[in-house]
N, C-alpha and C positions, 0 to 999 in steps of 0.2 A: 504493500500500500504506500509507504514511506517513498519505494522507487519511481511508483506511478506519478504520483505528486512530485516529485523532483523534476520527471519529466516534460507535465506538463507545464510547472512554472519556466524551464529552462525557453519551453517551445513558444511560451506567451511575451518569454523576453524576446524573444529572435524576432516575431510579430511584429512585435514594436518597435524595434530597433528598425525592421527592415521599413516601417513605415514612419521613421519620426521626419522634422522637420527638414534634418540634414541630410538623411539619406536623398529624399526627394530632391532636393537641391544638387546632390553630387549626382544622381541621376539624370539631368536637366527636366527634369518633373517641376518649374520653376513657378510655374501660377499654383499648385497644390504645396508644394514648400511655402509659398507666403501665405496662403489661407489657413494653412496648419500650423505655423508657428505666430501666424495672428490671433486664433486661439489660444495660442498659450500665453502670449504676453497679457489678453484681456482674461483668461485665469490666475492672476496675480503673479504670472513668473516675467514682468520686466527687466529683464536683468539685460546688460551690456550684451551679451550674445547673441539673445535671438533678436532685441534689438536692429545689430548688425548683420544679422540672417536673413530679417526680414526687407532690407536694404538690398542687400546682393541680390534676393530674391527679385524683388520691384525692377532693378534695373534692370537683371537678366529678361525678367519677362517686355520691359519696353522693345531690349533687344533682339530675342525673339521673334516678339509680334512683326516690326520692321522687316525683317528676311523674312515673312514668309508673306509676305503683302505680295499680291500679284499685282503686275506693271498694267496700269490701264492705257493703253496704244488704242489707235485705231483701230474699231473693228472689236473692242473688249466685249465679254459680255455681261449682261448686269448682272450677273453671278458673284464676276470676279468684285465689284462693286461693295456687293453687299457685303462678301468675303472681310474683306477691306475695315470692311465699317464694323464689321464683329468685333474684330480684332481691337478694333480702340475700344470697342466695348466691355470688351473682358479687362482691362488695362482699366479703362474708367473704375468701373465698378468696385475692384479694389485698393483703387486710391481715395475712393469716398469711404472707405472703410477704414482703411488703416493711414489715412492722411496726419491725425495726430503724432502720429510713430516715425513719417517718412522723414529725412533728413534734405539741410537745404538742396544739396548735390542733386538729390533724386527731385525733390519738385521743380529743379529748374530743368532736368533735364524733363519729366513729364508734362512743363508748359510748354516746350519746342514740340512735343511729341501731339500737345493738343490743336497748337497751330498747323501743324499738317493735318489732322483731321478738322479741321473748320476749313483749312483749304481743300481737302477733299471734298467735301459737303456742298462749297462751294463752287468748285468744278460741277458738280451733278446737278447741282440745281441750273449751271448756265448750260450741261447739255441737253437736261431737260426742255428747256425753253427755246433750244439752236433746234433739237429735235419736230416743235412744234413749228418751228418757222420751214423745215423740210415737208412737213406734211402739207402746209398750206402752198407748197409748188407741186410734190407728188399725189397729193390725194391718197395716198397709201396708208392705213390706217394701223401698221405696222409701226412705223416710225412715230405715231401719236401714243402706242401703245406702250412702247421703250419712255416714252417719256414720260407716263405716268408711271411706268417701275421706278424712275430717277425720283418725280417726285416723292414716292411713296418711299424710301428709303431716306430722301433727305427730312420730310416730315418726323418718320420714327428717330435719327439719330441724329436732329439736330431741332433749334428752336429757335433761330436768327430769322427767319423768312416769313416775313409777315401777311405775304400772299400765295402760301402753298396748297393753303384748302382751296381755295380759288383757280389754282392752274391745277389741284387733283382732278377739280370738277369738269373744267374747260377738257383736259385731255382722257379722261375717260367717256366722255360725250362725244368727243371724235373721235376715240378710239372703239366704240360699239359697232358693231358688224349688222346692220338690218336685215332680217328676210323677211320678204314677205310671202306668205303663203295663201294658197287660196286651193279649192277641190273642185275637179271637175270629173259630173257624174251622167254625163249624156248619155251613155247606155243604161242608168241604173237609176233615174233619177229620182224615182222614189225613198227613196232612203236619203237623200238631200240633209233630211234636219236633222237626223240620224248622226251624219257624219257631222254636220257644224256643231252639233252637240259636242260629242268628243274631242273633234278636232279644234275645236276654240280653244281649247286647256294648253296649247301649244305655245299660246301669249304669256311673254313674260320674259325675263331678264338676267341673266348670266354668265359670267366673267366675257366679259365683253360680246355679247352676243343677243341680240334682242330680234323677239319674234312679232309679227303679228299678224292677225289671219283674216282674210280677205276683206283686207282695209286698203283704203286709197294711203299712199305717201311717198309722198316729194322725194326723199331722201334716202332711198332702198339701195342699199348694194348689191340684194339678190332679191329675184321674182323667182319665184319655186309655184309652179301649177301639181299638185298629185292628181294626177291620172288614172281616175279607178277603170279596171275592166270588166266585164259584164258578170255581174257574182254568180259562181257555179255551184250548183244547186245539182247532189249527186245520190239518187236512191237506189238503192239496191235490195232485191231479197234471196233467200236459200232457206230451203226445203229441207230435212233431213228425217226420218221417220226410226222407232224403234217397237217391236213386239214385248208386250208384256205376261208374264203368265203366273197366275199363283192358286193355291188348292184352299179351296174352302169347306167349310160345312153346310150341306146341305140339306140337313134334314135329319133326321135320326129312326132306327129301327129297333123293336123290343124285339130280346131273345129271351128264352123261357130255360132253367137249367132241367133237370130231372126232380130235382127237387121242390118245380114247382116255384124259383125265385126267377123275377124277370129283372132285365136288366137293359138299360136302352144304349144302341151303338150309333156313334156319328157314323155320317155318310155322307162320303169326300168325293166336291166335283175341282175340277180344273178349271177354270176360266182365262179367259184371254181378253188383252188389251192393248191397244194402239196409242203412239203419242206421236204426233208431229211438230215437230219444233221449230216453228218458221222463226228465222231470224231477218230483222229488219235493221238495213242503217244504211246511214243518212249522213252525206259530208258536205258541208258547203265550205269554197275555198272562195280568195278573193285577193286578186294582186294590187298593188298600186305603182305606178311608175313617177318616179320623182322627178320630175323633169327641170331644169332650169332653161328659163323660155326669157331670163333678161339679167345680164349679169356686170359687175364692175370687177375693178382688178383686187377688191378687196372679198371676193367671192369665194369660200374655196371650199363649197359643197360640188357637188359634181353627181350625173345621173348616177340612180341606183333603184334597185326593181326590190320591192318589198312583197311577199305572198305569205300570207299564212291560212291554216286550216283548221274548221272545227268538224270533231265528229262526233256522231250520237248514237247507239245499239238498242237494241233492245231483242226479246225472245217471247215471241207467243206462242204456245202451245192447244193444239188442235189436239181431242179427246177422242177417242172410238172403241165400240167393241163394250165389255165389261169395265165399266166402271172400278169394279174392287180389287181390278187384276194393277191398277193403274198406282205408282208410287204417290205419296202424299203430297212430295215438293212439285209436282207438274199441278196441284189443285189450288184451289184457293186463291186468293188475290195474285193479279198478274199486274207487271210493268206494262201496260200494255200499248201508251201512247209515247209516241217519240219527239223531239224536242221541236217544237215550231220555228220556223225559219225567220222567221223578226226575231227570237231569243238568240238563236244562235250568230246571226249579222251581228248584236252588240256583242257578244262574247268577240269575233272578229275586229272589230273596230277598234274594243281594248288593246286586243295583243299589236294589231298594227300603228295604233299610234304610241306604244311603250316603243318598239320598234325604231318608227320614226323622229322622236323624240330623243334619242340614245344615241342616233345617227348624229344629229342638227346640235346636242349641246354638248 
């Protein structure tokens, strides 16, 4: 027992050793070395060391952060942007932490270090802005779309810009993609309010993508007509018959022994039975063709043929012959009506406009 316990204390020290403040630091684990020996300093162990632990730490992490910044060139992506902006964020966060602690050396070098991230920030905010003056010559709703990522990064990591909710607004509103839709039911057209039932659920707005359904407007980057084809409506039936047979009592006979005692005997007939199992079904399919019939270069649906199918079964059974020859499960209540073809059209329509909807957002 004694050696168990030795062991484990031994293996609890190695733990923590392997995790203390210094290890992490010799390791270049250098933002985890200053969060963990900033714990320790604010659990009463201020002392000159980790003091100076927490120092080496801070600036290791300034330096750090620096080398692993991706270069923003022409052509960056706002990935790397955001990258970028993390990094002074994890940098920030724990200098508002352990700011009491830092020494001069380290805040003067984290003021140079915050001057480049306000010059960053402000780079973004003026590509943001050169961004939107390219849209206003290309039309290209890409280039408006970059430039609400710009702003929407300078918004979270910065608070100088006193017009950013403003130019969120401005380039998300030119950055929305319009389609407009509309249904054409010339072969089918009874079902018309059917379909604009459903199909109106298609209105509405996300990540840059804004639908609406056979409405006039100005401002469409795609005209999308669906194209129903003329709904098929498929019935079918099948026959199948089987013989049934089983021995009843039909009656009984008295025998008399010698002694004068009677005694009454069943008398077993065989009877016979038919079951025909007519089986009925029923499929109605229905395609739509997505057609785009007016498009801009910020377009970028493209035809595509949607089909789906509903089907319905069912089994009636036709009786013959002896009744009592006949198994229990052919009697009694039958399924016997099959699904009406207006019930089954909305079942259709659901699954085609999930479909269609999965396609477009």
């Amino acid at each position: 027992m004694k050696y168990r316990f030795c062991i484990l204390t031994i293996f609890i020290f190695a733990l923590t050793c392997c995790s203390s403040p210094q290890k992490l630091y010799e390791k270049g684990n250098y933002f985890k070395a200053f969060d963990s020996v900033l714990k320790d300093i604010e659990g009463n162990k201020k002392d000159r060391k980790n003091l100076l632990l927490l120092n080496k730490s801070f600036s290791k992490m300034i330096d750090v952060s620096r080398d692993e910044m991706r270069s923003l060139e022409d052509g960056y992506e706002v990935t790397d942007l955001k990258h970028n902006l993390e990094q002074h964020e994890e940098v920030d966060k724990r200098y508002v932490k352990g700011r009491s602690y830092i020494n001069d050396e380290n805040d003067n070098k984290y003021g140079i270090f915050t001057v480049d991230k306000n010059q960053l920030l402000s780079d973004a905010y003026e590509e943001g802005k050169d961004l939107l003056k390219y849209y206003d010559e290309s039309k290209n709703k890409t280039d408006a779309r970059n430039a609400y990522y710009h702003f929407e990064l300078v918004k979270k990591y910065g608070n100088d810009f006193q017009d950013i909710n403003n130019l969120l607004s401005e380039a998300r509103e030119l950055a929305t993609v319009i389609y407009n839709i509309d249904a054409d039911l010339d072969s089918d057209f009874s079902y018309q309010w059917e379909v604009d039932r459903v199909f109106d659920d298609l209105e509405g707005e996300s990540d840059f993508v804004k639908i609406v359904y056979d409405d006039s407007y100005e401002s469409e980057d795609c005209s999308v007509v669906l194209d129903f084809s003329r709904l098929d409506v498929d019935e079918s039936q099948k026959k199948s018959s089987q013989e049934f047979s089983k021995e009843i009592i039909d009656g009984y006979t008295t025998e008399t022994d010698t002694s004068g005692n009677t005694t009454q005997l069943p008398i077993y007939k065989k009877v016979y039975g038919q079951v025909t199992v007519v089986s009925l079904t029923k499929k109605v399919s229905w395609s739509i063709d997505f057609d785009i019939v007016n498009s801009s270069i910020n377009c970028d649906l493209k035809h595509k043929r949607f089909r789906e199918s509903v089907e319905d079964r069912i089994e009636r059974y036709e009786l013959g012959g002896d009744d009592r020859a006949i198994p229990s499960e052919y009697k009694g209540n039958q399924n016997d009506r099959i699904k009406d073809t207006d019930d089954m059209v909305d079942e259709l329509l659901e699954a085609l406009y999930k479909k269609i909807r999965n396609y477009i957002y």
